[in-house]
C-alpha positions in Angstrom: 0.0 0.0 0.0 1.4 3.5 -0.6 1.5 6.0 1.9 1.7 9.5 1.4 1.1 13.0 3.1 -0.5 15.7 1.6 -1.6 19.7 2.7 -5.5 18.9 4.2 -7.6 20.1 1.5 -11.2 21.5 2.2 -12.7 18.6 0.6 -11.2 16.8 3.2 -12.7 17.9 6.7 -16.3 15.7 5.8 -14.1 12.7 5.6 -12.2 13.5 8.9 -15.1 14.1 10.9 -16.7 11.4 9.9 -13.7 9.4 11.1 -13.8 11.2 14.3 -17.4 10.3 14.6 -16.7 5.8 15.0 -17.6 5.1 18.1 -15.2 2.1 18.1 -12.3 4.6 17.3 -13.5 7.7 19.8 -13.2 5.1 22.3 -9.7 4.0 21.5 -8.1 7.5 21.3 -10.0 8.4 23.9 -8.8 11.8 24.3 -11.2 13.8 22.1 -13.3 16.7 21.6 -16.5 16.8 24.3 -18.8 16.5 21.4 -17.3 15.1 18.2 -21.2 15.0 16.7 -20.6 19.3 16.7 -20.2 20.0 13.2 -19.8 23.7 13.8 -17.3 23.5 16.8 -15.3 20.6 14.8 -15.3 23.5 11.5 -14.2 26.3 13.8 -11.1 24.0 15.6 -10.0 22.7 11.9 -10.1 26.4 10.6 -8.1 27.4 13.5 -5.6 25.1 13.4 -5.2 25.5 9.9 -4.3 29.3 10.1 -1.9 28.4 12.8 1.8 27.5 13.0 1.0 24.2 12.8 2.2 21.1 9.9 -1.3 19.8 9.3 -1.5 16.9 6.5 -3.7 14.6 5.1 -2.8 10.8 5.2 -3.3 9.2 1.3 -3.4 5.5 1.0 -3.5 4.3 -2.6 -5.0 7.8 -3.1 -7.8 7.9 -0.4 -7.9 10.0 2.4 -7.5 7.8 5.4 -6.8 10.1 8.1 -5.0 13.1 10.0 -1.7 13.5 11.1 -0.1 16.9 12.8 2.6 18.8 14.9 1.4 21.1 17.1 2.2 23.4 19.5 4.8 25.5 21.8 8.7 24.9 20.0 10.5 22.6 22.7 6.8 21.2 23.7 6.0 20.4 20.4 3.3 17.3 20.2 2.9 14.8 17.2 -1.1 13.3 17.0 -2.8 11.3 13.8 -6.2 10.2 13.2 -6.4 6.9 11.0 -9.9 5.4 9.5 -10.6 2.0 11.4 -10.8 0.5 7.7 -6.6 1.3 7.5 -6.1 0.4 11.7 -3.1 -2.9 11.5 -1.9 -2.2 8.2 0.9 0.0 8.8 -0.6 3.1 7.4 0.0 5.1 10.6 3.4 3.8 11.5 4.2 4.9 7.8 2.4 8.2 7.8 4.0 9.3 11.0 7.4 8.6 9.6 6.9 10.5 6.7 5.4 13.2 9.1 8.8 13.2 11.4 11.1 13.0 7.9 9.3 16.4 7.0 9.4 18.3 10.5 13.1 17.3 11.7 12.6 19.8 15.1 13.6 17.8 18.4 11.9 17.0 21.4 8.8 15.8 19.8 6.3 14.3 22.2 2.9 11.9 22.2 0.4 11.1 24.0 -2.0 8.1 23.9 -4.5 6.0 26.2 -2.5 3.7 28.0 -4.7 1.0 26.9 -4.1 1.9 23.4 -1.8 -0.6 22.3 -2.0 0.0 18.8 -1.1 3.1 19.1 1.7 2.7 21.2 3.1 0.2 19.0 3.1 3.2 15.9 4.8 5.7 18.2 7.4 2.8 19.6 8.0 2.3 15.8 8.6 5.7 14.7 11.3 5.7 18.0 9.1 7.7 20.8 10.2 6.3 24.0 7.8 6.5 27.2 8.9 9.1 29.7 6.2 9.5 31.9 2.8 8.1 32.9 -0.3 10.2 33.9 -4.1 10.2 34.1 -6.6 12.4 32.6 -10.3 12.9 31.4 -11.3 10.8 28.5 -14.5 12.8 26.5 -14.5 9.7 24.5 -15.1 8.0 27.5 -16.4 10.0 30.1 -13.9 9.0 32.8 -10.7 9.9 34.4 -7.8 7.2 32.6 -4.3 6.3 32.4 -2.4 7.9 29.3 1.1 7.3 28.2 3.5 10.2 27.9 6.1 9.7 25.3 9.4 11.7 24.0 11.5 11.2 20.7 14.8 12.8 20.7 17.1 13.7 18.0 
C-alpha cells in the first residue's frame, strides 16, 4: 500500500469528521473533543488550526484519504497526533504516515500522547522511536472518565 502525506484540502474535513465520529475509534483514542457530533465547533477547531503554526497533512493510502496527522504546539513542547480510518487500523498506514510526518518536521523534542490501553497506538509511536517518559491520568471525553495515558518523547 502507498502512503503519502498531503496539505489537508477543504474537501477533506467531511471525511475527517466522519472518522472522528466511529464510536469504536472515539473510544480507542480516547482523548477527544467533548462532542465530536458538533459539526460547527469541529469547523471552527479545523479552521483554527489550519491558520496556525502548525504542519497539518492529510494521510493518502492508494489515493484515499484515510486520516489526519499533525505537529502542534509551543517549540520545545511540540506534540505529534494522527487520526487513521478504522478501515486502515493494523496495516501499517500510521506507523508509515507518522514517519513520513517526522522525515518532514526534523525539530527535536517531539512528544505523544496516547491512552495507555491503546496498544495500537503505542506500537506506531514505539516504531517511529518515541520512548515512554512518563505516565499520567486524565479525562477521557471519549469516555467520560478519568484514565491512564502514556507520555512519550522522541529525541534527536
Amino acid at each position: 500500500m502507498d502512503v503519502e502525506l498531503r496539505e489537508v484540502h477543504d474537501s477533506d474535513l467531511p471525511v475527517f469528521y466522519r472518522q472522528l465520529n466511529d464510536p469504536e475509534a472515539l473510544r480507542m483514542a480516547a482523548f477527544t473533543p467533548k462532542d465530536p457530533d458538533d459539526w460547527d465547533a469541529f469547523d471552527a477547531r479545523w479552521r483554527r488550526i489550519r491558520c496556525s503554526g502548525d504542519v497539518l497533512r492529510t494521510i493518502l493510502a492508494d489515493g484515499d484519504v484515510v486520516g489526519s496527522a499533525a505537529v502542534y504546539g509551543d517549540p520545545g513542547e511540540r506534540e505529534v497526533t494522527y487520526w487513521v480510518d478504522r478501515a486502515y487500523w493494523g496495516r501499517g498506514v500510521a506507523t508509515a504516515a507518522l514517519l513520513r510526518l517526522l522525515t518532514e518536521v526534523p525539530e527535536r523534542p517531539l512528544y505523544a500522547r496516547a491512552a495507555a490501553d491503546n496498544e495500537g497506538s503505542l506500537r506506531v509511536l514505539y516504531k517511529c522511536g518515541f520512548l515512554v517518559t512518563a505516565h499520567a491520568r486524565g479525562f477521557a471525553n471519549a469516555r467520560g472518565e478519568e484514565i491512564d495515558e502514556v507520555v512519550l518523547h522522541l529525541e534527536g
